[in-house]
N, C-alpha and C positions, 0 to 999 in steps of 0.2 A: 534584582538585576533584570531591565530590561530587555528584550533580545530584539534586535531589527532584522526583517525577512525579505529578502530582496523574491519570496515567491509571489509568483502570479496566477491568477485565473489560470487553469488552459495546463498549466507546468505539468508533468510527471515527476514525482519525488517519490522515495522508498522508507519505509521503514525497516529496519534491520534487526533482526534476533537469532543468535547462533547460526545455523546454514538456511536460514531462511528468509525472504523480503516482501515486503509487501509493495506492489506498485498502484501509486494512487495519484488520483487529476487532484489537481486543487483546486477549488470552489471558491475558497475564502481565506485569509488569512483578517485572524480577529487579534489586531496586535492589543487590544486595550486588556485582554484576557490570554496573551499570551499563548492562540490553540490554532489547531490550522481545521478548516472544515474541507476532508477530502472524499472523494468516491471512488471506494476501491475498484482496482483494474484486474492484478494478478497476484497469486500468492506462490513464488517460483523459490522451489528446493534448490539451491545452488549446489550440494552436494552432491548431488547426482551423475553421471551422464547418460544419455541428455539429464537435462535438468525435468523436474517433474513440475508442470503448471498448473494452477486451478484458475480458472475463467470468474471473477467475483464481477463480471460487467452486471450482475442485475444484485449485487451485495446491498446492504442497507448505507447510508454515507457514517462518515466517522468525524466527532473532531475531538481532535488529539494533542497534545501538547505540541506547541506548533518545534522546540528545541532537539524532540527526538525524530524529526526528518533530516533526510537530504537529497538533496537536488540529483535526479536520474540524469546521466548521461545520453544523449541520444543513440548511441553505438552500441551501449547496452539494451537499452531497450528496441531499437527497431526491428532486431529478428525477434524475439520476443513476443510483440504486439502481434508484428506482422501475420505472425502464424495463427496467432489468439483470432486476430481480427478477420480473417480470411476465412474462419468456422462462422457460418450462424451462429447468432447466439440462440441460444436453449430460452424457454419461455421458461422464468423463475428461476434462481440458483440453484445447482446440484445440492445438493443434501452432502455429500460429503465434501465439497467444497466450502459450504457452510461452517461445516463442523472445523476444519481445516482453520478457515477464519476467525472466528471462537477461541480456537484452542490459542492460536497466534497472540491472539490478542490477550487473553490471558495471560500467558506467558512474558510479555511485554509487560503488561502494565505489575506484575508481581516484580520482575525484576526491577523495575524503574522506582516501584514503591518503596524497595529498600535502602536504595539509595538516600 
């Protein structure tokens, strides 16, 4: 089954796993291979209040099954960024942002494997 992606360069789309998301640019969508090549943005605890952030602006890029995205809302994300983007960014990702990253991903791809 092939899937059509109306994403673009530039978009913000999420990945989703239990209370957590991952916000990423989109670089590429490679429909011949079905994967989206993104660069993560933030990995935001939705369960919380606030919500608890990790900064992935210096994370390594991803591509990922382009089927388990979806397209970010702008209203969701604006305060979001805004606050992300209004820090410096740190030279090099945090190490526990990393691991945060890692783990998510993990996580994801285990669950999607069983399917």
């Amino acid at each position: 089954m092939e899937i059509v992606s109306d994403f673009q360069p530039g978009q913000i789309v999420y990945l989703e796993h239990g209370d957590r998301r991952l916000y990423a640019e989109v670089i590429q969508v490679v429909l011949s291979r079905q994967l989206c090549w993104v660069r993560p943005l933030l990995l935001v605890a939705c369960s919380s209040e606030p919500h608890i952030t990790n900064d992935l602006r210096e994370a390594s890029d991803l591509l990922w099954p382009l089927n388990l995205f979806h397209p970010a809302l702008d209203t969701e994300v604006i305060s979001i960024l805004s606050e992300v983007l209004a820090k410096e960014a740190k030279p090099g990702i945090d190490t526990i942002a990393k691991q945060q990253l890692n783990q998510f991903i993990y996580q994801v791809w285990y669950a999607y494997k069983k399917d």
